[in-house]
C-alpha positions in Angstrom: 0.0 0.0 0.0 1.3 3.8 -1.1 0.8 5.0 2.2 1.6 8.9 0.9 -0.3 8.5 -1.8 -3.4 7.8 0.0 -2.8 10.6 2.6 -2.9 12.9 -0.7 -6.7 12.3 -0.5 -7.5 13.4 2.6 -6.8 17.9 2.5 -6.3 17.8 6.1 -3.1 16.0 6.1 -1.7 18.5 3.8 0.4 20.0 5.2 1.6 23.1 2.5 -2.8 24.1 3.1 -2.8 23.5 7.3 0.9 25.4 7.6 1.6 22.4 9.9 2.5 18.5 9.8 -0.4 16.8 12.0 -0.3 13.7 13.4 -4.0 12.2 13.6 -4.1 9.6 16.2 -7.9 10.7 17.1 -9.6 8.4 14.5 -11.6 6.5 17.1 -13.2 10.1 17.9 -13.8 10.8 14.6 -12.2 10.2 11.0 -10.6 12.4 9.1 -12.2 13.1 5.2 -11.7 12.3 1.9 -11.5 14.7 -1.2 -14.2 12.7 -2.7 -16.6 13.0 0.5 -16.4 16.8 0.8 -17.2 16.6 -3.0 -20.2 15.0 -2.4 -21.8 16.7 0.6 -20.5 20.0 -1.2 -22.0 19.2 -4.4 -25.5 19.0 -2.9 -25.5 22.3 -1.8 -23.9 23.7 -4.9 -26.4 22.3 -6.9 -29.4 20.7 -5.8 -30.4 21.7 -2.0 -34.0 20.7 -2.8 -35.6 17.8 -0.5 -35.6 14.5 -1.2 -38.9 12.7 -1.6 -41.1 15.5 -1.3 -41.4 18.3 -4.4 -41.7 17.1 -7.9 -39.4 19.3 -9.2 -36.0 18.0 -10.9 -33.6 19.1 -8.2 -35.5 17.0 -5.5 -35.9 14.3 -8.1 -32.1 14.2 -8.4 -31.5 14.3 -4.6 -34.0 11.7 -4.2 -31.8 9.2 -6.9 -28.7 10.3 -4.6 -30.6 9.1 -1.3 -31.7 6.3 -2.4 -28.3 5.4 -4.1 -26.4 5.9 -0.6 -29.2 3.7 1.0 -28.5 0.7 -1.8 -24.7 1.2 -0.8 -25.1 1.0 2.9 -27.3 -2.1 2.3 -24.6 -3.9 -0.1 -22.1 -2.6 2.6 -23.6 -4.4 5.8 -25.3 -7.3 3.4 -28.5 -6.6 4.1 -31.0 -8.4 2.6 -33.0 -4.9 1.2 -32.2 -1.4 1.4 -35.0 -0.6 3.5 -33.4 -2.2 6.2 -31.2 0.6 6.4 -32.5 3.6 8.9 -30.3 6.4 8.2 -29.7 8.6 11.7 -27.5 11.3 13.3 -25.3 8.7 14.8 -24.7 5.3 16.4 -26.2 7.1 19.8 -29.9 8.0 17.9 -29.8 4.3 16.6 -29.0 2.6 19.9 -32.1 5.0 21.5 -34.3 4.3 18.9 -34.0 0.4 19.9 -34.3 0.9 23.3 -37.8 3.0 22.9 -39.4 1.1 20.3 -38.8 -2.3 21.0 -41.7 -3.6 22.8 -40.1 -4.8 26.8 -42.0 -5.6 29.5 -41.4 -4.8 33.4 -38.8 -7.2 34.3 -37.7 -8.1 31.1 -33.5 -8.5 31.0 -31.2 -6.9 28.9 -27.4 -7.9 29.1 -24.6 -5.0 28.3 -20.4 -5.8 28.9 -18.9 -3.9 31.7 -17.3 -1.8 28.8 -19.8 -0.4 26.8 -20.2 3.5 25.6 -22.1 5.0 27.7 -24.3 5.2 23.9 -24.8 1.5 25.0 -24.9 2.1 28.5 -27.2 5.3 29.8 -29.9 4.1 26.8 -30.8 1.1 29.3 -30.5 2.2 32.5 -33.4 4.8 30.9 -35.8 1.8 30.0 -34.6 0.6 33.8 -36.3 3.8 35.2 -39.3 4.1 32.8 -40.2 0.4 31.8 -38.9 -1.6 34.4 -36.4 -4.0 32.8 -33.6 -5.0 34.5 -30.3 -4.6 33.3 -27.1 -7.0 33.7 -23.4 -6.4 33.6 -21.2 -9.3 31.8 -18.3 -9.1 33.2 -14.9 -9.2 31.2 -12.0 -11.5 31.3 -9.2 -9.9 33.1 -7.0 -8.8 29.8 -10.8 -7.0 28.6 -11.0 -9.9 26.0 -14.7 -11.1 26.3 -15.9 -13.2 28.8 -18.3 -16.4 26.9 -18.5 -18.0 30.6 -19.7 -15.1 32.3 -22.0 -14.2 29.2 -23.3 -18.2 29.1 -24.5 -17.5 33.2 -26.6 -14.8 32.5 -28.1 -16.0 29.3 -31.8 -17.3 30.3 -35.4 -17.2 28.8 -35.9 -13.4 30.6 -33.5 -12.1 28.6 -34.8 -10.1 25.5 -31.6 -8.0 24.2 -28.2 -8.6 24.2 -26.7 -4.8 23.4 -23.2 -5.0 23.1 -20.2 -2.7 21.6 -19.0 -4.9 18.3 -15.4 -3.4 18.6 -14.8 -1.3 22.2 -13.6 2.3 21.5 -11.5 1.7 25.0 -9.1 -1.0 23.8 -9.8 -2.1 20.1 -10.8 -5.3 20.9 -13.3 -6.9 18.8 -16.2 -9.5 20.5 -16.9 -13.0 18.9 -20.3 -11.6 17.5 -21.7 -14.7 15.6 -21.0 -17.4 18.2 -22.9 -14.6 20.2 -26.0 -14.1 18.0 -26.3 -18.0 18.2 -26.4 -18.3 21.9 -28.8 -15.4 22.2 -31.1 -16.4 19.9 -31.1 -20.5 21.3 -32.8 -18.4 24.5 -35.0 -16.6 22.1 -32.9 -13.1 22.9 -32.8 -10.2 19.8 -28.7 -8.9 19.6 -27.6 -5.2 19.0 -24.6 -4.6 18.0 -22.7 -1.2 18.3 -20.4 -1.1 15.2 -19.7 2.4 15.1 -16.3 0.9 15.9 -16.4 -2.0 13.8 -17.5 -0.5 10.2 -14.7 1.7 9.6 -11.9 -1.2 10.0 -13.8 -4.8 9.2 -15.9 -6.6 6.8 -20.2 -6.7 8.6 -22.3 -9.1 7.1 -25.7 -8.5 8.8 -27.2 -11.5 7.0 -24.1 -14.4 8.0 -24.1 -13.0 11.5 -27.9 -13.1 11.7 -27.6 -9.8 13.9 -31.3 -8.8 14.7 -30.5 -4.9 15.2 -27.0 -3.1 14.2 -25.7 0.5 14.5 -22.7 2.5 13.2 -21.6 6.3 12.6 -20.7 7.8 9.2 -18.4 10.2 11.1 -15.9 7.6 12.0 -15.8 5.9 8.4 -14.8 8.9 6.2 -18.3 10.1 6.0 -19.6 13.8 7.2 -20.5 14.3 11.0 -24.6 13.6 12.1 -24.8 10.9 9.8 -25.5 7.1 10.8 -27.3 3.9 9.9 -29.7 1.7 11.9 -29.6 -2.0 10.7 -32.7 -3.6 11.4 -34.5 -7.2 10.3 -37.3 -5.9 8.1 -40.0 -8.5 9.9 -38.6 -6.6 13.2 -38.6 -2.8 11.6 -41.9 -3.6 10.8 -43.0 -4.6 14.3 -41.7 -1.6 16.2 -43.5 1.4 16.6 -41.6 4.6 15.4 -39.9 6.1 18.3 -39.8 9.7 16.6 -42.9 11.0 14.7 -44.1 13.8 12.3 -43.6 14.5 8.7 -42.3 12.2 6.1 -43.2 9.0 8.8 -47.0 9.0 7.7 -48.5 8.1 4.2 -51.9 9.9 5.8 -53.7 11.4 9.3 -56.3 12.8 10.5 -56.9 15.1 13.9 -57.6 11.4 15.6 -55.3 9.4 13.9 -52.6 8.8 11.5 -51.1 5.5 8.7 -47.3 5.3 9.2 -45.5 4.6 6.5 -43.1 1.2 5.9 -39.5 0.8 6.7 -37.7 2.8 6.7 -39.8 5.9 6.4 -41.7 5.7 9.4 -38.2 6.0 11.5 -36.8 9.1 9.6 -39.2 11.8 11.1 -39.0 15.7 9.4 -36.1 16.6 7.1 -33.1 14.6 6.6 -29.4 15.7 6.4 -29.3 14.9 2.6 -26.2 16.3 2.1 -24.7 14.3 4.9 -26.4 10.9 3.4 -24.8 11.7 0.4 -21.8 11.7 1.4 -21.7 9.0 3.6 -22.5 7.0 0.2 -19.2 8.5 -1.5 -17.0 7.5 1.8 -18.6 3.6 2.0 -17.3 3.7 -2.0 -14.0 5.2 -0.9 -13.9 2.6 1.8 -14.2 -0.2 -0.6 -12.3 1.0 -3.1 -9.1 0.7 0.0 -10.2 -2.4 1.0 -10.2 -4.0 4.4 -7.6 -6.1 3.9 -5.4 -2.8 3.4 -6.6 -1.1 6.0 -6.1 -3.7 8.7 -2.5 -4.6 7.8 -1.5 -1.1 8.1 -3.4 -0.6 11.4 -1.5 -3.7 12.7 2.0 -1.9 11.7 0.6 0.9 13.6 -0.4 -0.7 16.7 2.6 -3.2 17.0 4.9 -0.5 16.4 3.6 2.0 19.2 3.1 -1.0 21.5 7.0 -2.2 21.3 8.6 1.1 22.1 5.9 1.9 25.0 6.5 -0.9 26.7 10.0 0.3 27.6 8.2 3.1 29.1 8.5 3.1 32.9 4.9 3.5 34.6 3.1 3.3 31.5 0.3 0.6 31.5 -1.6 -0.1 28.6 -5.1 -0.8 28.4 -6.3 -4.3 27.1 -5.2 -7.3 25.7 -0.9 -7.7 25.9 -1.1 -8.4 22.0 -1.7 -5.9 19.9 -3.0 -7.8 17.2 -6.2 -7.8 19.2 -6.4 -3.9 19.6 -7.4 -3.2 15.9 -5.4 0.0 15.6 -6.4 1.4 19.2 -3.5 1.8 21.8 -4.8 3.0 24.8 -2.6 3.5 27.8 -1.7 5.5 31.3 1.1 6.6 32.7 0.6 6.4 36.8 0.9 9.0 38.6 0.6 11.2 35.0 -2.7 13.2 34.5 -3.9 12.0 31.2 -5.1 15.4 30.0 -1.7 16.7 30.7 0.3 14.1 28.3 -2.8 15.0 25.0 -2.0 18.7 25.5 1.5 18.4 25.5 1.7 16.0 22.9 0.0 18.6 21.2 2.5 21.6 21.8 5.4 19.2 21.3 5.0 17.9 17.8 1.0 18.8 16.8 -0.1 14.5 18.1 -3.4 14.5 18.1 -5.2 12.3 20.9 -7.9 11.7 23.3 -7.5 12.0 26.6 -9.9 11.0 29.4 -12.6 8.0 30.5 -13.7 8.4 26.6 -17.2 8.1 27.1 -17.0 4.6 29.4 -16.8 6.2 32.8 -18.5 3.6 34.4 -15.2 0.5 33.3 -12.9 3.4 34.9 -14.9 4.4 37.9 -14.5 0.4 38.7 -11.4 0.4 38.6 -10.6 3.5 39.9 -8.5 4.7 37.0 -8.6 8.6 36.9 -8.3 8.1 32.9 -5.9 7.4 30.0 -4.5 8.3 26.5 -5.6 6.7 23.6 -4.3 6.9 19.9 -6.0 5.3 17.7 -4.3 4.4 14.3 -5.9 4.0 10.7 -4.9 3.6 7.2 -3.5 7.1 6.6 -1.5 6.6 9.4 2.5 6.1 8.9 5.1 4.3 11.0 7.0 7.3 11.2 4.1 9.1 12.6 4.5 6.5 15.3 7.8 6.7 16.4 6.9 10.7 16.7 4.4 9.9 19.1 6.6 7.2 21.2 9.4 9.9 21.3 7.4 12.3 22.9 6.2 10.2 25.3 9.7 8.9 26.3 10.6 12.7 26.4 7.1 13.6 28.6 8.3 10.6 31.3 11.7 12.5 32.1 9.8 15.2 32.5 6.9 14.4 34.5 
């Protein structure tokens, strides 16, 4: 792979039109853009920002085609069996909620979540705890934050109705085992969400092979433009929930008593839709294919095994998951005792422009338990370079002597 070459796609890493040389660990956050993307969302508003569905006219004709283009490519994407199993949303968060208030729980149903979820995977639940009365139950993870099938297998029983779990953690890169999952759950009669908003951007999801019941990802962290994201539901299932937001472009007719919603997945798209957004997120899943997963995840592995040699030398630096790094995707995540994590981004940042996150990143509740104050993570993708890394690990070795 033409490492440079690629990077030539994305404006941001250019560093003649930023008057800097960045180095973009922060993918996990969000991904960084290519040419091709901004093209797209840009070339909606330059020449049809008209509404799609809606007029007659040829500009909303034309964004209409676009739509329902980006929903066919999102469907091919995940394998779906039709493209109106795909519910386009703001973000893997508005999918995750739009499960938890439509699907149809009774008081003291069960619904199992890891001990490392998102708090997008977490706070959605302990909601429908508070206003429906399920109950919700923590799996437990094995020691190294790999997942724990035993401690899964214990809890697994005819009261539980959803399994919602993070596909690939945004803590330490680690990836479930989804399909042996699926089966288990569904053996109890369960439904499975997955939360792929880490998953999509780095592996191959076929919906369909995995039998997942319910699936949601952001376009923001797979090259496409921020607010955009896709719900993944079984159509027989879409078809059974009722829509969790309602109002115009969800009803084929009401009147002041009543109303007809309309099919998947119309009747979950309520008001007017970030076309422009959906657009794009339909030129970055053809960028994405057009790299290939295969290319991505060999350089992601350079990344990560690279970082993870030269921090180990590190003294007081602990890192965050599984000891081999070729089951942290591209994430490394890490601490340094005594070391406010804050402290090490920001001067990361003044030292050679390394961009990270710093902080519990969104899974307070896995820190809290552990009382970890927080941590560093940089998380690698294709654009990234091994020279980028070696920046990073010499800063911190330089940060330790001082702090």
């Amino acid at each position: 792979m033409n490492v440079e070459k690629i990077r030539q796609d994305f404006p941001a890493l250019d560093s003649k039109r930023t008057r800097k040389a960045i180095v973009y660990f922060d993918t996990a956050c969000q991904s960084l853009r290519p040419q091709v993307v901004i093209d797209a969302v840009n070339r909606y508003y330059l020449q049809e920002p008209a509404c799609s569905g809606r007029s007659m006219h040829q500009w909303a004709a034309a964004v209409t085609r676009e739509v329902d283009r980006a929903r066919e490519l999102m469907a091919k994407f995940l394998n779906a069996s039709r493209a109106q199993e795909i519910i386009f949303t703001r973000n893997t968060t508005e999918g995750i909620n739009l499960v938890a208030n439509a699907f149809p729980f009774r008081a003291g149903d069960v619904v199992l979540v890891s001990d490392k979820e998102h708090n997008s995977n977490l706070i959605p639940w302990q909601m429908q705890v508070k206003q429906r009365g399920i109950e919700l139950k923590i799996i437990p993870t094995c020691p190294d934050n790999t997942f724990d099938m035993d401690a899964f297998e214990a809890l697994l029983d005819k009261r539980v109705k959803l399994v919602a779990l993070g596909f690939t953690s945004n803590l330490d890169g680690v990836t479930i085992p989804a399909g042996e999952i699926i089966r288990k759950a569904h053996r109890v009669g369960a439904h499975v969400l997955l939360d792929a908003a880490q998953t999509a951007p780095h592996h191959p999801i076929n919906v369909r092979a995995l039998d997942v019941d319910f699936l949601a990802l952001s376009g923001h962290k797979m090259l496409g433009p921020s607010g955009t994201g896709v719900l993944y539901g079984k159509y027989a299932l879409l078809e059974s929930l009722s829509p969790f937001l309602v109002g115009g472009d969800t009803v084929a007719n009401s009147t002041y008593a009543n109303c007809e919603f309309l099919p998947p997945p119309e009747k979950f798209e309520a008001g007017l839709q970030d076309y422009a957004g959906i657009i794009g997120l339909g030129a970055a899943v053809e960028y994405l294919q057009h790299i290939g997963f295969d290319t991505i995840r060999k350089q992601e592995a350079l990344i990560t095994y690279a970082l993870s040699e030269q921090l180990k030398d590190i003294s007081g630096l602990k890192i965050i998951g599984p000891a081999d790094p070729a089951l942290r995707g591209g994430v490394t995540t890490f601490y340094i005792e005594g070391v406010d994590s804050h402290r090490v981004a920001l001067m990361l940042d003044q030292m050679a422009n390394v961009l990270v996150r710093s902080g519990q990143h969104c899974v307070h509740s896995w820190f809290n338990a552990r009382q970890i104050k927080g941590s560093v993570r940089a998380s690698a993708y294709f654009y990234n370079t091994i020279e980028e890394a070696n920046i990073l690990a010499e800063c911190l070795r330089k940060i330790r002597k001082v702090l």
